[in-house]
C-alpha positions as CSV (number, residue, x, y, z in Angstrom):
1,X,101.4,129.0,83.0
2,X,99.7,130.4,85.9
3,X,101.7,133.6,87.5
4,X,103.5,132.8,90.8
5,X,103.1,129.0,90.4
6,X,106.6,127.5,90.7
7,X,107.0,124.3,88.6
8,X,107.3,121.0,90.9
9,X,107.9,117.3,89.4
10,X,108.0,114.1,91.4
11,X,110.1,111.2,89.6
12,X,109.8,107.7,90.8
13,X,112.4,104.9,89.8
14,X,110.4,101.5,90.8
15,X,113.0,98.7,91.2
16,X,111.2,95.9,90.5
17,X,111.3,92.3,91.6
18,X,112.0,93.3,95.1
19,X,115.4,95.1,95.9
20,X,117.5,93.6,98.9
21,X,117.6,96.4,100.5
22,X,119.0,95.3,103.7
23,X,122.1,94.9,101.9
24,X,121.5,98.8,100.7
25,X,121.4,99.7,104.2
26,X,122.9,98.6,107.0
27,X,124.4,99.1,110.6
28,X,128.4,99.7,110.7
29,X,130.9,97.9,112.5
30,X,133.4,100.0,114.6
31,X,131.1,102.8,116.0
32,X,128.2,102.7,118.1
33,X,126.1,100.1,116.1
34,X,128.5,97.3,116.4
35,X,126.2,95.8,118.3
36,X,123.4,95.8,115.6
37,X,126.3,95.3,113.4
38,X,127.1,91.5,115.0
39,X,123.2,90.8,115.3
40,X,122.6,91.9,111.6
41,X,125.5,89.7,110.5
42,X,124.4,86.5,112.5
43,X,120.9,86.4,111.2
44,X,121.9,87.3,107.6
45,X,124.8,85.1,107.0
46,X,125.5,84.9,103.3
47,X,123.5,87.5,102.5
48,X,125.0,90.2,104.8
49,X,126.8,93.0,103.4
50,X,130.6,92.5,105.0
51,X,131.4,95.9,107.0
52,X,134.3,96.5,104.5
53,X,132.0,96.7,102.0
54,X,129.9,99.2,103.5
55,X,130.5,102.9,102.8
56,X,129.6,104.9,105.9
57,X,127.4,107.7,106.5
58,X,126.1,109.3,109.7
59,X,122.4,109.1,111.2
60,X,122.8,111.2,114.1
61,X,119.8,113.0,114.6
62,X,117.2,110.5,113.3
63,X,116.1,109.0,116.4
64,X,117.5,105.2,115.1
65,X,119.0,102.7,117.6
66,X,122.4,103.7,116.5
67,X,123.8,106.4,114.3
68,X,127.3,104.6,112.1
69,X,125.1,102.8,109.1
70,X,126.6,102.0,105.6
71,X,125.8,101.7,102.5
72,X,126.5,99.0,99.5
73,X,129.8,99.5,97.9
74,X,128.5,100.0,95.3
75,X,126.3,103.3,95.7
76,X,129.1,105.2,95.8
77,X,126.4,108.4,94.3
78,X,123.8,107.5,96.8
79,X,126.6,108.3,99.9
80,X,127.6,111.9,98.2
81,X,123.9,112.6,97.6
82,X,123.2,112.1,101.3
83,X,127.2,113.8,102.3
84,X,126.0,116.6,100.8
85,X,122.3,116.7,102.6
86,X,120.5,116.5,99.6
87,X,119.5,113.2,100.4
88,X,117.8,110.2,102.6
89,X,116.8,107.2,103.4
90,X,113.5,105.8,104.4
91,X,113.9,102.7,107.1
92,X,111.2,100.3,106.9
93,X,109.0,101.1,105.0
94,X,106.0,99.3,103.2
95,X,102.4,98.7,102.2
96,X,100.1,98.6,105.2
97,X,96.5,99.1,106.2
98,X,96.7,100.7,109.3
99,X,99.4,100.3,112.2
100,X,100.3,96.7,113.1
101,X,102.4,94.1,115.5
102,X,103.4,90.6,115.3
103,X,100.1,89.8,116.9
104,X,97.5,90.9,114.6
105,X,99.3,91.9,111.2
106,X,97.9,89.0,109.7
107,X,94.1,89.7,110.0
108,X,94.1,93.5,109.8
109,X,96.8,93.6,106.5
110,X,94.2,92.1,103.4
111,X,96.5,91.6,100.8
112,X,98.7,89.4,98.8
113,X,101.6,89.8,100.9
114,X,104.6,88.9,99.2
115,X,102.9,88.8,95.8
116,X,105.3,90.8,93.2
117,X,102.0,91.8,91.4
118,X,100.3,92.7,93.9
119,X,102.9,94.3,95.9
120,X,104.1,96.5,93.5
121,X,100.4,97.5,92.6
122,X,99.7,98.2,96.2
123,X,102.8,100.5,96.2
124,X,101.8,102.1,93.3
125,X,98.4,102.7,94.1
126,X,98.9,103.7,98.1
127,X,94.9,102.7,98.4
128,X,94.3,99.9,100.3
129,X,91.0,99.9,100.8
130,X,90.8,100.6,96.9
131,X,88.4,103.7,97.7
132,X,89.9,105.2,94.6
133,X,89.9,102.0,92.2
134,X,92.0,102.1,88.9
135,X,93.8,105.1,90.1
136,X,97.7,105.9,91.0
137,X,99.0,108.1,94.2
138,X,100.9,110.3,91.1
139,X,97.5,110.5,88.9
140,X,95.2,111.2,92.0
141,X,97.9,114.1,92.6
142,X,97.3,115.4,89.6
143,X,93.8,115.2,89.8
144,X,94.5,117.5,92.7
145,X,96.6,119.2,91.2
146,X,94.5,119.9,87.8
147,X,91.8,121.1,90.4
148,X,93.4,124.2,91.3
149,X,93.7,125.5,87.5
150,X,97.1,124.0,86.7
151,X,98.5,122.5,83.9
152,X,99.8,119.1,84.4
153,X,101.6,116.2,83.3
154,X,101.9,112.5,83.7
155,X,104.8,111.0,82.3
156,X,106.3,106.9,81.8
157,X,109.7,105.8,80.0
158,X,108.8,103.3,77.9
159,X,105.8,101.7,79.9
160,X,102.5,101.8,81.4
161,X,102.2,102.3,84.6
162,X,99.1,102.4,87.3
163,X,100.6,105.0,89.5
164,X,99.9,107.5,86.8
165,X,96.3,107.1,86.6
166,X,93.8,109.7,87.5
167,X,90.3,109.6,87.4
168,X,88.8,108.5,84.3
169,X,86.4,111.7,83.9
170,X,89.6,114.1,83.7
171,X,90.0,112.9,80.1
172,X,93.8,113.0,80.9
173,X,96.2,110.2,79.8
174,X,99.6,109.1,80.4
175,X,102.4,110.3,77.9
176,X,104.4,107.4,77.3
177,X,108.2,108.2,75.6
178,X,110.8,106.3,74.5
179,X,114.6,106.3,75.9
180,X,115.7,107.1,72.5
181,X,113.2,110.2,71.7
182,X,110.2,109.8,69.5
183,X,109.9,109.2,66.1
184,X,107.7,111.2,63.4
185,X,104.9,109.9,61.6
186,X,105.0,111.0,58.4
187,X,102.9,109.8,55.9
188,X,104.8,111.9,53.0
189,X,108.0,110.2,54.1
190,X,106.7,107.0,54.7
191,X,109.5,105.0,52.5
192,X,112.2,106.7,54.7
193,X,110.2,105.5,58.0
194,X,110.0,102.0,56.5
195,X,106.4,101.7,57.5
196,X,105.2,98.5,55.5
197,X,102.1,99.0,53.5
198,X,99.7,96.8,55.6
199,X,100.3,99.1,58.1
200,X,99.8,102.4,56.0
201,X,97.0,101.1,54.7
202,X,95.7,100.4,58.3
203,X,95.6,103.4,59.7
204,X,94.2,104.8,56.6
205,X,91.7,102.7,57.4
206,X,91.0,103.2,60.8
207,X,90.8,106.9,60.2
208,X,88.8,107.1,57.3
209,X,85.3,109.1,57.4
210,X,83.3,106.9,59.2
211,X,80.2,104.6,57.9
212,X,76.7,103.8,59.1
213,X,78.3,100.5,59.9
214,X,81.1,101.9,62.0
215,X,82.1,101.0,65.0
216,X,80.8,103.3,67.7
217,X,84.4,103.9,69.1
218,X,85.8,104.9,65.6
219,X,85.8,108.2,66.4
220,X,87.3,108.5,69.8
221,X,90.1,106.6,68.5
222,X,90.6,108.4,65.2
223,X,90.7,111.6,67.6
224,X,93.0,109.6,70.4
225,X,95.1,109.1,67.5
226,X,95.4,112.2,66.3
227,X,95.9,113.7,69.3
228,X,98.8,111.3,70.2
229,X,100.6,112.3,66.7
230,X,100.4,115.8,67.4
231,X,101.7,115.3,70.5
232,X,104.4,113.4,68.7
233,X,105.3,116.4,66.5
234,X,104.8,118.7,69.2
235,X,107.7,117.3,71.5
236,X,110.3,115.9,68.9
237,X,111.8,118.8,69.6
238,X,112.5,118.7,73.2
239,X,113.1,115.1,73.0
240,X,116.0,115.5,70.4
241,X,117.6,118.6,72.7
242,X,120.8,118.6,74.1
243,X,121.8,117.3,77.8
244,X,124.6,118.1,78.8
245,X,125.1,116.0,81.9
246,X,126.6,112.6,81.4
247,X,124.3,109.8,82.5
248,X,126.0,106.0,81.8
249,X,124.4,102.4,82.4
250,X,121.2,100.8,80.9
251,X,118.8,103.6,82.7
252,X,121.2,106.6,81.3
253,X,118.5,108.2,78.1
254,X,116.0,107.1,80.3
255,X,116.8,109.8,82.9
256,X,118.1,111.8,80.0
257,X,114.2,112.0,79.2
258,X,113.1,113.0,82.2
259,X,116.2,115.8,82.6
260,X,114.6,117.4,78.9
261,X,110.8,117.3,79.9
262,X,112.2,119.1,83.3
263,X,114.1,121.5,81.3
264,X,111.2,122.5,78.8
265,X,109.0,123.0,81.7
266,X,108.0,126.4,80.9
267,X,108.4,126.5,77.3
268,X,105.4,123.7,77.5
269,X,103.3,125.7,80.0
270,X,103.4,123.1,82.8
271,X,102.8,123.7,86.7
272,X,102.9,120.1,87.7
273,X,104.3,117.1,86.7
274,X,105.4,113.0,87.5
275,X,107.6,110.9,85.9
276,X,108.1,107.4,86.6
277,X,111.1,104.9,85.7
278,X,111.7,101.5,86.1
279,X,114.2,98.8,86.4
280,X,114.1,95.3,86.6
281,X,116.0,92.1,87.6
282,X,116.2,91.9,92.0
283,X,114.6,88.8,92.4
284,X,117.4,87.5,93.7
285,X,116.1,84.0,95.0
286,X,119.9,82.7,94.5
287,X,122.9,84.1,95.0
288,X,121.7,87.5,96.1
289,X,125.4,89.1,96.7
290,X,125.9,88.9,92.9
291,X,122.6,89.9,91.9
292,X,123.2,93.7,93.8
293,X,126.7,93.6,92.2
294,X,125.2,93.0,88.8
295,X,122.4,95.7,89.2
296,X,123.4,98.1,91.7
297,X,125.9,100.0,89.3
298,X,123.6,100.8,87.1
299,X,121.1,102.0,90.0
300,X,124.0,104.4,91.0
301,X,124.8,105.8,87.5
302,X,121.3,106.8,86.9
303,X,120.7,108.2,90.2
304,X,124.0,109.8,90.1
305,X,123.7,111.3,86.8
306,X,120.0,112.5,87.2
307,X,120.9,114.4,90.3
308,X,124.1,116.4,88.9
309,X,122.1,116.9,86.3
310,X,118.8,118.8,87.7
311,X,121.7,120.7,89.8
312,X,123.3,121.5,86.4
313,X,119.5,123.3,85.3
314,X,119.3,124.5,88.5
315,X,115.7,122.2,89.0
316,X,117.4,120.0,92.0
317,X,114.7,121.7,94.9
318,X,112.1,121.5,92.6
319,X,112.1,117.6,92.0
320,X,111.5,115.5,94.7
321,X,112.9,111.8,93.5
322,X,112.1,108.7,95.3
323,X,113.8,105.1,94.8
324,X,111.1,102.6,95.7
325,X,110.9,98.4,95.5
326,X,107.5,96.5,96.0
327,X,108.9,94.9,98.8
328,X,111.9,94.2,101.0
329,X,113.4,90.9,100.9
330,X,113.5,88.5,104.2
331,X,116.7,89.2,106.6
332,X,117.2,84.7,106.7
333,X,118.8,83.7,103.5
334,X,117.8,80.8,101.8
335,X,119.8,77.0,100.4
336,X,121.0,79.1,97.3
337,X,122.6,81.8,98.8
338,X,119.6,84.3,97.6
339,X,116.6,86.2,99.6
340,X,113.1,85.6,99.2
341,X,110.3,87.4,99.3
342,X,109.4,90.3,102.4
343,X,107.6,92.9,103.3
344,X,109.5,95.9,105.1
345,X,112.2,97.4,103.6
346,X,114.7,100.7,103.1
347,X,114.3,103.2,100.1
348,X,116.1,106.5,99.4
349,X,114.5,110.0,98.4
350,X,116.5,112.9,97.4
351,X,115.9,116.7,96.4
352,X,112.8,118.8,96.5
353,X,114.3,120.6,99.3
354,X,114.0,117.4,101.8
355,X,116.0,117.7,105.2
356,X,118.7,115.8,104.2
357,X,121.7,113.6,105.9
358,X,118.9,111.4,108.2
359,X,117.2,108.0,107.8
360,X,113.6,108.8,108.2
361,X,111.6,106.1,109.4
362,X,112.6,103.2,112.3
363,X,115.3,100.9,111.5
364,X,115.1,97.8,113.6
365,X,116.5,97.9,116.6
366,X,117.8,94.5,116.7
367,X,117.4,91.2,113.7
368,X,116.9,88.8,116.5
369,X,113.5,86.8,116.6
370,X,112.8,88.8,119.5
371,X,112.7,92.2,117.6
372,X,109.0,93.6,117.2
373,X,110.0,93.8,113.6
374,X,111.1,90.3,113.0
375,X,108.2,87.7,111.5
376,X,108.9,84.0,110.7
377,X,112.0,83.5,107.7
378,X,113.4,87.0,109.0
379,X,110.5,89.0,107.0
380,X,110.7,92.7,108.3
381,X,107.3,93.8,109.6
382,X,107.0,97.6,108.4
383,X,107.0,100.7,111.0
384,X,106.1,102.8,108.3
385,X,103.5,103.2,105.4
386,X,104.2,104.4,102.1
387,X,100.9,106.9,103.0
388,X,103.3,108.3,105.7
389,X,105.8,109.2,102.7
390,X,103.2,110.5,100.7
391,X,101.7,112.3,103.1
392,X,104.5,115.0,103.2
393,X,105.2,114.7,99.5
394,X,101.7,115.4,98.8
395,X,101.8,118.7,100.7
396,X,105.1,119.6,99.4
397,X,103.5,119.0,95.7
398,X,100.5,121.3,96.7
399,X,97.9,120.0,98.5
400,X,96.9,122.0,101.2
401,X,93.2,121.2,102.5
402,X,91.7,117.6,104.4
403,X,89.1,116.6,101.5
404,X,92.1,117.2,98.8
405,X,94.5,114.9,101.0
406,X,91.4,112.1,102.2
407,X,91.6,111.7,97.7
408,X,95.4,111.6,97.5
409,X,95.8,109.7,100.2
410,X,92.6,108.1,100.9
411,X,93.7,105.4,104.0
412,X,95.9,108.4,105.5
413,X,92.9,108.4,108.6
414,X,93.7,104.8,109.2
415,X,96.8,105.8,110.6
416,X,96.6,108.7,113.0
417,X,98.8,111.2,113.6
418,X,101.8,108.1,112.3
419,X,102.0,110.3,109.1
420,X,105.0,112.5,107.9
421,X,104.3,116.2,107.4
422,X,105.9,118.2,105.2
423,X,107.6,120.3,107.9
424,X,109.6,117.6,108.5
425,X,111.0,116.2,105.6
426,X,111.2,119.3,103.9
427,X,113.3,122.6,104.8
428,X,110.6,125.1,103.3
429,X,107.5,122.7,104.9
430,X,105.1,124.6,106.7
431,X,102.3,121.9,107.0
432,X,101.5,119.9,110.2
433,X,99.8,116.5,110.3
434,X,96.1,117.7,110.4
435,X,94.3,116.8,113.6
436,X,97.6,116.1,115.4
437,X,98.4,119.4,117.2
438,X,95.9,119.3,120.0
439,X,94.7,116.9,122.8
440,X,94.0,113.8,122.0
441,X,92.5,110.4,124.1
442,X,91.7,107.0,124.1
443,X,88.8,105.5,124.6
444,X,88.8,101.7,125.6
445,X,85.7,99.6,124.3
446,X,83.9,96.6,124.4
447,X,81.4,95.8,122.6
448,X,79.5,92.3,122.8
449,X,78.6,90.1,119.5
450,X,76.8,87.1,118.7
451,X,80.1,85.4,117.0
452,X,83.3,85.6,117.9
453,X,85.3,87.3,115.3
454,X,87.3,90.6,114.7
455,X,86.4,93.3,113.3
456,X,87.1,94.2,109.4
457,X,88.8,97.0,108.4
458,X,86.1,98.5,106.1
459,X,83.9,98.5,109.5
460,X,86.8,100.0,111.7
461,X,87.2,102.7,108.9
462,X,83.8,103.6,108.7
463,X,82.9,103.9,112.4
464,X,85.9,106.0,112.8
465,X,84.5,107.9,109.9
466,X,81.3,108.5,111.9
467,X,83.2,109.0,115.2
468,X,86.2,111.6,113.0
469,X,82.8,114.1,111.5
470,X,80.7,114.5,114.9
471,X,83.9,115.1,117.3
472,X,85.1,117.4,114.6
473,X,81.1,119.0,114.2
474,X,80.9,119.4,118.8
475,X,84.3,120.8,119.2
476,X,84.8,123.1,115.6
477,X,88.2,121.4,115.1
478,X,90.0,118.5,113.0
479,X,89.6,115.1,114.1
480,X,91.2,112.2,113.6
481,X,90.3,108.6,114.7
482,X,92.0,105.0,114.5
483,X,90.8,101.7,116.3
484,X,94.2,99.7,117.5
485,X,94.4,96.2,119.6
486,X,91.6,94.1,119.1
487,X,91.0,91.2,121.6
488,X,87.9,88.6,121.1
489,X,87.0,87.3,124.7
490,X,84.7,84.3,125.1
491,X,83.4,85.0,128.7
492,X,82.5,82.0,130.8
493,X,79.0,81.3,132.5
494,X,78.0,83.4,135.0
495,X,80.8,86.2,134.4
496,X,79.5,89.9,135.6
497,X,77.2,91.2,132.4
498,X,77.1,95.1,133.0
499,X,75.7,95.5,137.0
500,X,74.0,91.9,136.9
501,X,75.1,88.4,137.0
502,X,74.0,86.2,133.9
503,X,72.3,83.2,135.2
504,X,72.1,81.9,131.7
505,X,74.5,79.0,130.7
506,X,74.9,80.6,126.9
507,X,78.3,82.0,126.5
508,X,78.9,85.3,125.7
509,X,81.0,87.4,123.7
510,X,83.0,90.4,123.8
511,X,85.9,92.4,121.1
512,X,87.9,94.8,123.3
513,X,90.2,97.2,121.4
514,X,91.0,101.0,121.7
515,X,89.8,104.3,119.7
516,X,92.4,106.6,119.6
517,X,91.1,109.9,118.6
518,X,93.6,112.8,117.9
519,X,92.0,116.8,117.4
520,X,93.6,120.0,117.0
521,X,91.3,121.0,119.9
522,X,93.2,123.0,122.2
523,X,91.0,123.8,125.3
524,X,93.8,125.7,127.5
525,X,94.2,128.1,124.1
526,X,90.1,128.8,124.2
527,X,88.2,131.6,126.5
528,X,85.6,129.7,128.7
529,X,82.9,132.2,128.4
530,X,80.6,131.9,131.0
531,X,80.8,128.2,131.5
532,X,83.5,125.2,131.6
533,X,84.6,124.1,128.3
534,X,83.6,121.1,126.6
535,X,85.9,118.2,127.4
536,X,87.4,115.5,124.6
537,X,87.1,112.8,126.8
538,X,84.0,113.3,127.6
539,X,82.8,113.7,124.3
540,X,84.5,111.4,122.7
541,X,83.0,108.6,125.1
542,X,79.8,109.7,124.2
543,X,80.6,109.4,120.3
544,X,82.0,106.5,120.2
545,X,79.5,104.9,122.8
546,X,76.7,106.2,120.6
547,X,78.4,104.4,117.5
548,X,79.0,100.9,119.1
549,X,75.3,100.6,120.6
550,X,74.1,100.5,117.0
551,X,74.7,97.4,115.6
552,X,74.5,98.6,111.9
553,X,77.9,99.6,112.4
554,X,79.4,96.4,113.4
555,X,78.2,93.1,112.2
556,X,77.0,91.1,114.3
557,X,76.9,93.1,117.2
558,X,74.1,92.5,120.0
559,X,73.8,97.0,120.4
560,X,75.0,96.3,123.9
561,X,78.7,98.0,124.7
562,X,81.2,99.7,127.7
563,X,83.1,102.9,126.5
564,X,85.8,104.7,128.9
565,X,87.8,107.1,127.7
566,X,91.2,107.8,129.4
567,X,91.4,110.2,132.8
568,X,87.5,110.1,133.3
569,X,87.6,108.8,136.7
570,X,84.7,105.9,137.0
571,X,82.5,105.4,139.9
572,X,83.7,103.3,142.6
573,X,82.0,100.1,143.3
574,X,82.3,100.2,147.0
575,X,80.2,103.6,148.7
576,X,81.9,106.3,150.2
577,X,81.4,106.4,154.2
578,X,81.4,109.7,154.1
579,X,78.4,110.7,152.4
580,X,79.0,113.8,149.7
581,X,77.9,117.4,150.2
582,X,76.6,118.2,147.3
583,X,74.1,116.5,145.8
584,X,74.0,114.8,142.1
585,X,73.7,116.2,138.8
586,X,72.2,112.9,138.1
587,X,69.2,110.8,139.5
588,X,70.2,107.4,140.5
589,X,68.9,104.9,138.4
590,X,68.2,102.3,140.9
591,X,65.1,102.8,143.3
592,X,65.6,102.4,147.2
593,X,64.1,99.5,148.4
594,X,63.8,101.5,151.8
595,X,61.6,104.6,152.1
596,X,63.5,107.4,153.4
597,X,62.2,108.9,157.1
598,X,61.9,112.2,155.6
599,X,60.8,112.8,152.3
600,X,61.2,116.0,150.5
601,X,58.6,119.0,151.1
602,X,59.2,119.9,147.0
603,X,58.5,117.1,144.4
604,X,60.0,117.7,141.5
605,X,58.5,119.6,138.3
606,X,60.0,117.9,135.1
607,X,59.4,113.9,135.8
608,X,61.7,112.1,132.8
609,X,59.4,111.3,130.3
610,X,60.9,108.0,129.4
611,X,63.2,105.1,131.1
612,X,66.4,105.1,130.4
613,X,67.7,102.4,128.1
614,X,71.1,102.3,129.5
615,X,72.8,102.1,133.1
616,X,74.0,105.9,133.0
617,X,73.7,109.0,131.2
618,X,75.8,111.9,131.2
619,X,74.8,115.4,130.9
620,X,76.4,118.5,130.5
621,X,76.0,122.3,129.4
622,X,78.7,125.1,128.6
623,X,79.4,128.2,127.1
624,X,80.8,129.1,123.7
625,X,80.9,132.4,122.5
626,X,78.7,134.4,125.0
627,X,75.7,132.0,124.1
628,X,74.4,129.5,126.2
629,X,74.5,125.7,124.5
630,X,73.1,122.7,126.3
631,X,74.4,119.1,125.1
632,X,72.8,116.1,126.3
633,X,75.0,113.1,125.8
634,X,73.0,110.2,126.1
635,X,73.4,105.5,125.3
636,X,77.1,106.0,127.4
637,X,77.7,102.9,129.5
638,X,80.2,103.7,132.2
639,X,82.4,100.8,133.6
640,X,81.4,100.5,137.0
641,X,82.2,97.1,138.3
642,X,85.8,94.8,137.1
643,X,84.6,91.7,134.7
644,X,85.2,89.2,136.9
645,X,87.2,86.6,135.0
């Protein structure tokens, strides 16, 4: 084991089938969410949690609508992990591709919504652009992890799991054990094993020296099998140790695993570890009230136990354990008294250090139709992506530089600076969202198209991408980019085009949305030099204005577009009657039809050397660091007249 490398594990107990957990948390009656309380209530009906059968906690101080929630009576553990401020819940959280409202979640989220398969996959995965396929947030962790020289460790009770899975080239597989400790196999013993004999004689078989006319695999899988029995002999061991710590229900040797792997830690040499557990059974399509009483108790045993028990090995702050479902269920129940399927929903996450005693995330605000949450059937649109969670458990785990993170978490651009860091969920967090601590600006668009249709998210992502490098490359900082609220216009005949009328019947078409870019640029921090500083908006216009005249980056697009980025004021369409003092930087672009009465004494010395292909060009020169450096920002239309609509 590396020196100075202190041993970290994340554990993941995946309730599968879809957890109500809007009966897991909920607003109180009696204190200031009585309001919330009534609302929740109404639009739940038989599938509300009654307020005396909620066990309170506080929120105050994590920004919610209200601060008296409760929790089901029946996660008794869950309310002394979070008493204690070891603990917390995440509101509203889910699988998304970027950030989302009522009016466009449907095109920009490309999934099977509401799909237990594919749900839970999406979860597990946290790649929803699949940029990283066949891999696991946990195994590209690792991956990460492995990179820096430490030893590490994927681990799954009883099953196989994708949210293990690192890249295939690492040569690194997933350590599956049993709840009940493994077995040795012993081919001296093999009577007391009672291995029957077509199976000795099997795997006597399959590795035997191979043939000319073996298979070309035999080998790998004679050695796969090998390895996987030394392993075997290698652990029984640790796997038949002692726990001390009491751990009941269904899911009790399960965590009782977990606690012994934890516990061996340094006797096995390991820096860095996962473990994932699951339960099943919360598809509660009918009477939904019973399933939670049915499966909650055993929930709360196993969390319970597991958490008194890292305490008892002093290993609590160096485990981070999260309690996740593949998808909330809808807030309407249905004829048979159960929940179907949703989207948005409420997890808990304890140890590691976090800040505990808050609900992290944004609850809704109200369960009324009206709510900016609420979709048809009372499905919960999320506020928050699992990559927000991961974000800060990522950086808490180790990873500490942009390319590392873009592999964890490979959509974490998608969402701007809507990410958790690590210095807010955890106590000892020192990490910032990157690109989020300097100026940022947005930069409205339109860009024209031969068919009317939005734009996908593989070509919002990779024009951001574009956009992200050569703002980071001009000012020397991070960058980060996002394209939010597109609008497809169909103008009419004879609507303003640029500076001229169209005269053509044809119709055209325009998508408006916005670019928000987000830097760690700090211009008031920086010495000017001998010269102004570069601005973001500025540059930023140009970027993205160079990006959306080329229409390789957008399909369909006819290369024409507008870009105006926020505070740059735009030229008036009506002239000044006071004419200006000092003359322009810039040549107009528009002959005189009228010769002026006294023309200059001086022509000029460097005539442009070709038209310009666009309405207006900007250019601008500063200095950095003592040396002169001219940039030249060129294809930038400016907005100068309304669209007349």
């Amino acid at each position: 084991q590396p020196a100075n490398v202190d041993y970290k594990a994340i554990v993941v107990f995946n309730l599968f089938g879809g957890v109500d957990s809007f009966s897991v948390l909920a607003p109180k009656s009696g204190g200031d969410c009585t309001e919330l309380y009534n609302d929740y209530i109404e639009a739940r009906g038989v599938a509300g949690v009654l307020n005396t059968n909620l066990l309170q906690i506080d929120a105050s101080g994590s920004n919610q609508t209200c601060s008296d929630f409760g929790i089901h009576k029946a996660l008794g553990e869950f309310q002394t992990i979070y008493n204690e401020g070891d603990g917390a819940f995440l509101a509203n959280f889910g699988h998304l591709f970027k950030p989302v409202t009522k009016k466009d979640w449907l095109f920009e989220t490309r999934t099977d919504l509401f799909s237990h398969y594919k749900m839970n996959q999406d979860a597990q995965r946290v790649d929803a652009f699949q940029e990283q396929s066949g891999t696991g947030v946990l195994g590209r962790l690792l991956d990460a992890m492995e990179k820096k020289n430490m030893t590490v460790s994927p681990i799954s009770i009883n099953t196989l799991t994708v949210m293990l899975d690192g890249k295939p080239e690492t040569g690194r597989l997933v350590d599956i054990l049993p709840s009940k400790g493994g077995k040795e196999f012993d081919f001296e013993n093999k009577n007391g094993l009672n291995f029957a004999d077509e199976l000795v004689t099997a795997i006597e078989e399959l590795n035997a020296g191979t043939k000319v006319n073996s298979g070309i695999f035999a080998n790998h899988f004679s050695q796969s099998f090998i390895d996987t029995w030394n392993k075997t002999d290698a652990l029984k061991d640790v796997l038949r140790s002692t726990i001390n710590t009491a751990i009941s229900g269904t899911r009790g040797d399960d965590f009782k695993q977990v606690l012994r792997m934890i516990k061996s830690a340094s006797e096995r040499g390991v820096n860095r570890e996962a473990f994932v557990v699951g339960k099943g059974g919360f598809d509660a399509h009918a009477g939904v009230m019973a399933n939670l009483d049915d499966n909650l108790p055993d929930v709360n045993n196993a969390v319970g136990g597991f958490y008194r028990g890292l305490k008892d090995i002093n290993m609590l702050d160096n485990v981070t354990t999260i309690i996740i479902s593949e998808f909330g269920r809808t807030i309407s129940p249905n004829t048979n008294d159960g929940s179907d399927h949703g989207w948005g929903g409420n997890y808990f996450i304890f140890g590691g250090g976090i800040r505990g005693k808050k609900i992290y995330g944004e609850y809704p605000a109200s369960f009324r139709e009206t709510d900016k949450t609420m979709l048809d059937r009372g499905r919960v649109l999320p506020t928050r992506s699992w990559d927000s969670l991961w974000y800060a458990v990522s950086q808490w785990f180790g990873v500490d530089n942009n390319e590392d993170m873009d592999y964890v978490i490979p959509n974490n651009q998608n969402f701007g600076c809507d990410l958790i860091p690590d210095s807010v969920l955890y106590k000892n967090g020192v990490n910032k969202v990157s690109g989020c601590s300097g100026e940022s600006v947005d930069v409205q668009v339109t860009v024209y198209t031969d068919e009317a249709r939005r734009f996908t998210g593989e070509e919002q992502k990779s024009a951001c991408k574009i956009a992200k490098n050569q703002i980071s490359s001009e000012l020397n900082t991070t960058a980060r980019c996002t394209i939010l609220d597109q609008k497809v216009i169909v103008e009419k005949s004879g609507e303003r085009r640029n500076r001229q009328l169209s005269t053509s019947q044809a119709q055209r078409i325009r998508v408006n949305f916005k670019t928000a870019i987000y830097t760690d640029y700090k211009k008031d921090e920086l010495v000017s030099g001998d010269g102004p500083l570069p601005s973001l908006a500025l540059i930023s216009q140009s970027v993205v204005g160079e990006i959306t005249t080329d229409p390789n980056n957008f399909k369909n697009s006819t290369g024409e577009s507008t870009v105006v980025a926020d505070g740059i004021e735009q030229p008036s369409a009506v002239p000044s009657s006071t004419p200006t003092a000092t003359p322009s930087a810039s040549p107009t672009t528009n002959p005189s039809l009228s010769p002026t009465e006294n023309p200059t004494s001086s022509p000029t010395v460097s005539p442009t050397s070709s038209a310009a292909s666009n309405p207006t060009s900007m250019i601008f020169s500063y200095r950095e660091g003592g040396g002169d450096i001219e940039r030249v920002v060129l294809t930038v239309f400016l907005s100068v007249l309304q669209f007349l609509y």
